[in-house]
N, C-alpha and C positions, 0 to 999 in steps of 0.2 A: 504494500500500500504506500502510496505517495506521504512523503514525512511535513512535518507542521511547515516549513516554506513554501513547499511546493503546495498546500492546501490554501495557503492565504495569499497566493501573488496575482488572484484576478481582484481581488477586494481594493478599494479605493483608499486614499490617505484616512480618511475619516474613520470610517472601518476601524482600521489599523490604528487608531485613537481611542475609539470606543472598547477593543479588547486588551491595549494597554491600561487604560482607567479601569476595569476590571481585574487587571491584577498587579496595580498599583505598580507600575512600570510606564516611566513618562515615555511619550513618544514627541520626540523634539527634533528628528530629522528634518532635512527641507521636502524632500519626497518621498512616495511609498517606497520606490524603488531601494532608495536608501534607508528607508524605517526597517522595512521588511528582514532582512537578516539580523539587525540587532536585539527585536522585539521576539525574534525566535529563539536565538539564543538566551537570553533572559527568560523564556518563558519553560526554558527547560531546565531551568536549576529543579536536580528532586525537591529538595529542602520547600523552595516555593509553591512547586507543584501539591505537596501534602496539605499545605497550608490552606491553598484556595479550595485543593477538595473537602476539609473539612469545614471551609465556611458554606459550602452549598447545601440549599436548600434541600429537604430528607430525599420529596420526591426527584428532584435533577441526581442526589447523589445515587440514590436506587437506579434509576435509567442507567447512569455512567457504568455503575457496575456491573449489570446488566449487558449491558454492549462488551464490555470488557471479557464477561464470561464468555459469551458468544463470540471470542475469538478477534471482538473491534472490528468486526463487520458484519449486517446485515442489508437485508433488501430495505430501500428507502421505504416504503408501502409498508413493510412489518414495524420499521423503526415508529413510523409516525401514529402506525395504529395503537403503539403501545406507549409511546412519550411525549404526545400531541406534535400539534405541526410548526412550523417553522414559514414565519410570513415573510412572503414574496415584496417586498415593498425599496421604492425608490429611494437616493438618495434628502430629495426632501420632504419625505413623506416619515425616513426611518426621523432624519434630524427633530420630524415636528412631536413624532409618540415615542421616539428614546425605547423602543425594543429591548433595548442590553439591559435599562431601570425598569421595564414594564412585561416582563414577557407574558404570554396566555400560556405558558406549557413548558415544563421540565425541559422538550427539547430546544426550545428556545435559550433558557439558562446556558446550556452547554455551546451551543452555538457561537453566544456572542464572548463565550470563554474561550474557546478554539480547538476545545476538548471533541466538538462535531463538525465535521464537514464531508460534502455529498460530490458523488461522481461515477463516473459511469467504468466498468470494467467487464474485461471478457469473459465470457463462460462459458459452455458447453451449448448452452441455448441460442448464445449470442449476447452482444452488449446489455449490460444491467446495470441500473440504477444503482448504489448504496448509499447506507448511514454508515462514515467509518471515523476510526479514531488515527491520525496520524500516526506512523509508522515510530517516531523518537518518540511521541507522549504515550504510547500504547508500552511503551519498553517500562515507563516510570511507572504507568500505572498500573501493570500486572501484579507489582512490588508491593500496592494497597491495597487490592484486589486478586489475593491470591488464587488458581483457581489451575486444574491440569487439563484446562479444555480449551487453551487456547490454540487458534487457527481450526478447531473442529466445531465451531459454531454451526447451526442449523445451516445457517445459507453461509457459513465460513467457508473457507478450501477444498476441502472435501466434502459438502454437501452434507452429515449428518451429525448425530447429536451426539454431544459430547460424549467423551469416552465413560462408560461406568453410569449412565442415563438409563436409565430404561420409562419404556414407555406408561405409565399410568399406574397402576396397582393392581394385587391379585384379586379375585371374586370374591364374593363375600358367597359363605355357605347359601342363599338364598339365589343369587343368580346360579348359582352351578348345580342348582336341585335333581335335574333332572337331565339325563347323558344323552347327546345324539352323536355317537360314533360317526367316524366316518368308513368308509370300506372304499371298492374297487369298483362298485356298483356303474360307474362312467362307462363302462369297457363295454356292457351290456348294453345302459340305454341307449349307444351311440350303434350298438348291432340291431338294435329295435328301428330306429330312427332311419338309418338306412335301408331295412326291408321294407319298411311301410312308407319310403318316398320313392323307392324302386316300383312297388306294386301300385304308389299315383293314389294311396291310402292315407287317412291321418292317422300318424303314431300316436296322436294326445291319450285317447283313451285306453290305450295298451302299455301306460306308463303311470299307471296311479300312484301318489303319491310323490311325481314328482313336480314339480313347481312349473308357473310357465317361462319365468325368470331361467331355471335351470335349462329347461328344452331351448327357449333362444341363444344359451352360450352353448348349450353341444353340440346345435346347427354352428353356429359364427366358427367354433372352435373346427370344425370339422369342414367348414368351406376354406379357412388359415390353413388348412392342412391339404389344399385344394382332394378333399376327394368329394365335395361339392362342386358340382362346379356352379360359373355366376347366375344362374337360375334354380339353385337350390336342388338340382337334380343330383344323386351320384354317379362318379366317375367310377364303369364296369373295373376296368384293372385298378384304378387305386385303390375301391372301396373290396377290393380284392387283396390286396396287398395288406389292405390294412387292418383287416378281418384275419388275414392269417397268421400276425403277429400270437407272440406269446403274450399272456395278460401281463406277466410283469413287461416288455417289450411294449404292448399295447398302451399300460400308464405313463411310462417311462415318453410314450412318445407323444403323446396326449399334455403330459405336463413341459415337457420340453419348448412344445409348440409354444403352451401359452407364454411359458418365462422367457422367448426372446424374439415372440412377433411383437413387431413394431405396425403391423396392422390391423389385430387387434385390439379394437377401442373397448377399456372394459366403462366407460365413461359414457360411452353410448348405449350400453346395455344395462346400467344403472336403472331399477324401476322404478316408475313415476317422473322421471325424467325425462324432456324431450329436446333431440339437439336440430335445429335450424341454422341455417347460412353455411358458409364456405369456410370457415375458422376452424384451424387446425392447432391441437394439443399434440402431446411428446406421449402416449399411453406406455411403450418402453421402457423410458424413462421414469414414471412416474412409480411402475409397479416396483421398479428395483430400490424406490424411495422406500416405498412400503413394506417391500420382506424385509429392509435396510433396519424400519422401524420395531418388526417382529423381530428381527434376528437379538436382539437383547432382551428378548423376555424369557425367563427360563423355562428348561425344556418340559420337564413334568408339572409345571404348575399351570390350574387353572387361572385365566389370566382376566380382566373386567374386559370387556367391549368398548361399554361408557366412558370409563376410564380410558381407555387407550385411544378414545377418539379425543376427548377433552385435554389432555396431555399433549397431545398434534397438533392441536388446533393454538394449544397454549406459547407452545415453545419452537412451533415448522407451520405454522398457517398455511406460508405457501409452498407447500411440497409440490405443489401440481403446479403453480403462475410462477414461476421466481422473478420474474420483473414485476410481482404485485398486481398484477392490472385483470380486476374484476368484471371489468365492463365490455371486455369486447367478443368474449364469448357470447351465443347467440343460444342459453338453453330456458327453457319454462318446464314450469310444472305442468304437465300432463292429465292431471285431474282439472287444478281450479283456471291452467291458459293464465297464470303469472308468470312473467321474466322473471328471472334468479339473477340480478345483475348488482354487482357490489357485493363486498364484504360481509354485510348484515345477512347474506345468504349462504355463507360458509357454509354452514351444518344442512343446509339443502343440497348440496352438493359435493362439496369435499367431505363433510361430514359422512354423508350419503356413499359416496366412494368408497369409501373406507370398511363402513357398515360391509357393505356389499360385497366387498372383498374378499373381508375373513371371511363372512356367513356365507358367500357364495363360492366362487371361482377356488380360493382357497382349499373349502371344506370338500366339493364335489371333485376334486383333483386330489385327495388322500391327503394333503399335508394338513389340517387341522381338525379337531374332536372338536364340537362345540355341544353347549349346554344352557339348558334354560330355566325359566323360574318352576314351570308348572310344566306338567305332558298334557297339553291343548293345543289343537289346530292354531290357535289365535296366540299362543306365546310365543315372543320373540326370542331369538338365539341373545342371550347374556355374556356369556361368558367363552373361551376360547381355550385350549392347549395343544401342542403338537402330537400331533398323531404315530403313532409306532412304525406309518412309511415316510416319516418326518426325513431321517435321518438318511435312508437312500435318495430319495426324491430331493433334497439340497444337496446331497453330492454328485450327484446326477447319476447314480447309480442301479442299476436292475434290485426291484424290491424281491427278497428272496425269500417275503414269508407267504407269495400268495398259491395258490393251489393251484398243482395241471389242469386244463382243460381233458378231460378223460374220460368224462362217466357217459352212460347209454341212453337212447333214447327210450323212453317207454309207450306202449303202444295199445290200447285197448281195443276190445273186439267191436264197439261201436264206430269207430272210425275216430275216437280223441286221441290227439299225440300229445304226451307230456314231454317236456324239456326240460332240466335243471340250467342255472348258467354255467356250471362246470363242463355240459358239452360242449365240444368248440364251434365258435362263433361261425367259421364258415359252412360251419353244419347246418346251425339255426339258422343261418339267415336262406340259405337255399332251401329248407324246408316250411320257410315261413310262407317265400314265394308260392309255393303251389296250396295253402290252404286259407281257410276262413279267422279269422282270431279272435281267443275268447282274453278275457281279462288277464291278469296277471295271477296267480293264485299261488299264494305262501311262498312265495321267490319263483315259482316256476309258471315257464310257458306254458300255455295251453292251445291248440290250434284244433282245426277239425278239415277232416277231406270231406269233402264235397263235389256233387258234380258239376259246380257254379266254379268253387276256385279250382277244379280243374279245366276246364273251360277257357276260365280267365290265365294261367296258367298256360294254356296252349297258344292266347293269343299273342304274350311273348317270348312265342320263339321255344317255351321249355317244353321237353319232352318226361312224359309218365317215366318212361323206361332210366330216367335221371335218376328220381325221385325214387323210386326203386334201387336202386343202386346204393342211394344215400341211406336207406332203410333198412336193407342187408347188411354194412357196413357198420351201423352203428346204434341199431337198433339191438336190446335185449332179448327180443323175439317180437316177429310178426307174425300177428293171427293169421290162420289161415284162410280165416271168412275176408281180411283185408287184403293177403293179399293175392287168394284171389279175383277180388274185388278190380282191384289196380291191375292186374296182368289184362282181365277182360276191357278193361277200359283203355286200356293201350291199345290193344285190340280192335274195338266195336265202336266205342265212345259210349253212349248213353243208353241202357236199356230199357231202364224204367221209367216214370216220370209219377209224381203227384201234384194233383193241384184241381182247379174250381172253373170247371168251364161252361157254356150254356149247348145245350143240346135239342136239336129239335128231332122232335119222333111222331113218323107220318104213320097213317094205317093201312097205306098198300106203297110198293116203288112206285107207281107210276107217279104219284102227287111228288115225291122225291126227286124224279127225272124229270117233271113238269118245271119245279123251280130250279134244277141245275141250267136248264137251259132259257132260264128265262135272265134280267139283269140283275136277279137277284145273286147269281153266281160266283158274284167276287167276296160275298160277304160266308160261300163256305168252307170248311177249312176239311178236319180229315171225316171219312166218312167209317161210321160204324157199324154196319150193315146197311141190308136193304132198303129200310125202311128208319133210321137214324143218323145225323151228322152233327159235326162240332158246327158251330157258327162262330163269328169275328166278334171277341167281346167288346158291347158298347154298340151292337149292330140291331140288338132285338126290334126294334121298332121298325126298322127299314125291311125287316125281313118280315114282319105280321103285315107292312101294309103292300107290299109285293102279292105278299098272301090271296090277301084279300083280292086284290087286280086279278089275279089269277081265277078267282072264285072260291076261294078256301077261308073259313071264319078261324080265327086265333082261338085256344082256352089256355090263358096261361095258369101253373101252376102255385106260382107265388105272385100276392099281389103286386101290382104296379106302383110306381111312384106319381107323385101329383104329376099331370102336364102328360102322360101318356094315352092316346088315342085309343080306346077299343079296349082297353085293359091287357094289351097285345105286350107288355114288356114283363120280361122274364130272364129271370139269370140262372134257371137252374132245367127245368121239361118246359118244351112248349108240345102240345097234342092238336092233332089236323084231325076234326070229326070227319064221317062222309060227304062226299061234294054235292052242291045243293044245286 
């Protein structure tokens, strides 16, 4: 950082008057030029320097210290939310209200002491503002201000908080009442997700209990990983590739994605949240702020939520803006349509990130256990601790407690297929294609054959004799009535059918062959003997009053609905008495 000359050589002789009268150091040069080094050197005797900091005011001398700990630098925008501001005002404007005798705010006191001055430096982000302490008066006042976190200030050198910090405090027995593990459960919903956007199905209801916040980052997480592609369909060989990973393989690459895309935004998938305009944030960046902030919490201990956002908010505000600037983001609340624009909306949004973080992206990627007050739908996650695949997944290592993919398919003689998630994924998901789906039941799959999802199943592209193969293979045993069942269908296609049709039944063929060949003949369909045929349902009415044209009276057997002529509509027998 630039040292106490180099901080005062744009300020005016006057200036440089007003902060020698402040520490009782005449300024009697003919010009700044010539005041300027003498007034620095004088202002750096320690001796002196003790002196004036002990006559400042409690609150100036708290702010001083303050910045001091924080390494003598932060962002302007953190400085002034926390020590008021520092007015902007002219030569004859400072002369007429004496500022240096009157200030409105702590950071004024220091100001017109020289103990503060503002300027722009480079960062990672690019140019930023700061509040910083001169490089020689910062040496004096580490001295009064003891402290081993100098240059590791929040927005200091390194970006995080001091050494031996940690974030917030641990749970109180009351938020950690009640344990939500975390597991491997991703590896699944994301084989769920894929077969029901392959089969052009919604996966929502074949994933209860889990969130819809969850399902939008498995998609997001899983387009990063392109085996989405940009219409949300899956990619045949990726969503292959990446199906045949092993589960630890599978997490391991799931977490990886998300720790180093820089295109996943988890700030856009924050819920109740809505982002508008072309304004771009660092998501990257931000999230490695935030393990930054975890990685100092201890490993077994349950850890507060609350607290560790209030703690952030306290001492790294701007973890996510480091030039401070609240206003030119472009997000509203999603419920009430309010801009979240300025500071006063912190906890809407950073706050919100935060939240989000741990209780989401965190927990459903195996690195945190979280816990709550009560086990209710409506209670929120409290509390937080590292999860037992904590320690592979930050090393970036294959987690080595979780279980092969191994076990069998089980198959009953009605046509239900049970699945564990222990069978492998590229099993389930090609089994899933060809059938109907029931809910989720006690961890496992349920699916059902059908002659609809085989059907549907043949129209892309898959053949029976597949699914057969998959069945033999990894099936416990197949009934014999199933598969049967499936050889004939590969076979034949459809033998049977059930269902609700309308039938008309004449009392000799001829009145039969009278309406095939009349125009009533496009509304027949198969015929069931001599004197029976199916008709087109939604057709009865047109086919009683052909009837009738012909010279035959309708008797229907179930009554008619209002608006029907003759009493001639029927969805179940229609009967032709003899001709008149």
């Amino acid at each position: 950082m630039p040292n106490l000359q180099h901080s005062l050589r744009d300020f005016d002789y006057r200036h440089l008057q007003l902060v020698g009268d402040l520490w009782g150091i005449p300024v009697d040069a003919p010009d700044a030029r010539r005041a300027l080094p003498l007034l620095a050197r004088e202002i750096k005797d320690p001796a002196l320097v003790r002196e004036v900091v002990e006559a400042l005011p409690a609150p100036a001398a708290e702010s001083l210290a303050w910045l001091v700990r924080e390494g003598g630098r932060v962002s302007w925008a953190m400085f002034t939310r926390r020590c008021g501001e520092v007015r902007e005002m002219g030569p004859g404007r400072r002369d007429r209200e004496r500022p240096d005798l009157n200030p409105v705010s702590p950071a004024e006191v220091l100001w017109y002491r020289a103990f503060l001055a503002r300027g722009f430096f480079d960062t990672e982000t690019g140019p930023q503002e700061f509040a910083y302490i001169p490089d020689d008066l910062l040496e004096i006042l580490a001295d009064l201000f003891p402290t081993s976190g100098i240059g590791n200030g929040p927005e200091g050198k390194d970006g995080h908080l001091p050494d031996g910090t940690v974030p917030g405090r641990p749970a109180t027995p009351d938020e950690r009442e009640y344990v939500i593990p975390t597991s491997d459960r991703i590896i699944d919903h994301t084989c769920t997700l894929l077969a029901g956007l392959r089969m052009g199905i919604d996966p929502r209801p074949h994933l209860p209990q889990v969130t819809e916040a969850a399902i939008t980052f498995f998609e997001t997480l899983l387009s990063t990983m392109e085996v989405l592609d940009p219409q949300g369909e899956p990619k045949p060989e990726a969503a292959r590739d990446f199906l045949s990973l092993s589960r630890p393989e599978a997490l391991l690459k799931l977490w990886q994605t998300w720790l180093t895309s820089s295109a996943h935004n988890d700030l856009r998938l924050v819920p109740g949240l809505q982002a508008e305009g072309a304004w771009e944030n660092d998501p990257l960046r931000v999230r490695k702020e935030i393990l930054g902030f975890l990685s100092r919490v201890p490993r077994h201990t349950w850890w507060s939520i609350s607290g560790t956002v209030a703690h952030i908010k306290k001492t790294h505000p701007d973890f996510q803006r480091p030039s401070g600037d609240y206003d030119s983001w472009f997000l509203k609340d999603s419920n009430t349509g309010e801009y979240l624009r300025g500071f006063k909306h912190w906890d809407e949004v950073e706050g919100a990130l935060l939240r989000y973080t741990i209780t989401g992206p965190l927990h459903w990627l195996g690195l945190l256990d979280l816990a709550a007050p009560e086990d209710a739908p409506q209670s929120q996650p409290s509390a937080f601790r590292f999860s037992f695949l904590s320690h592979s997944l930050l090393d970036e290592e294959l987690p080595k407690t979780l279980e092969p993919e191994n076990a069998s398919i089980h198959i009953r003689s009605k046509g239900e297929i049970d699945i564990s998630a222990l069978v492998p994924r590229t099993v389930r998901y090609q089994v899933a294609r060809f059938c109907a789906w029931e809910t989720l039941k006690q961890e496992r799959y349920s699916y059902w054959l059908t002659s609809a999802s085989l059907e549907e199943a043949e129209e892309h592209d898959l053949r029976t004799a597949h699914l057969l193969a998959l069945l033999q293979s990894h099936a416990e045993v197949i009934p014999p009535n199933v598969l049967t069942a499936l050889e004939r269908w590969e076979q034949r296609g459809v033998e049977a059918s059930l269902g609700k049709e309308t039938i008309l039944r004449v009392t000799s063929p001829a009145m039969l062959e009278a309406l095939q060949k009349s125009r009533g003949a496009r509304f027949l369909r198969e015929q069931l003997g001599p004197t029976a045929v199916v008709i087109k349902e939604g057709s009865e009415e047109k086919v009683a009053e052909i009837l009738i044209e012909l010279g035959f009276l309708v008797a229907s057997r179930v009554p008619s609905p209002e608006g029907c002529p003759n009493g001639t509509h029927t969805n179940q027998t229609t009967q032709l008495p003899p001709q008149t």
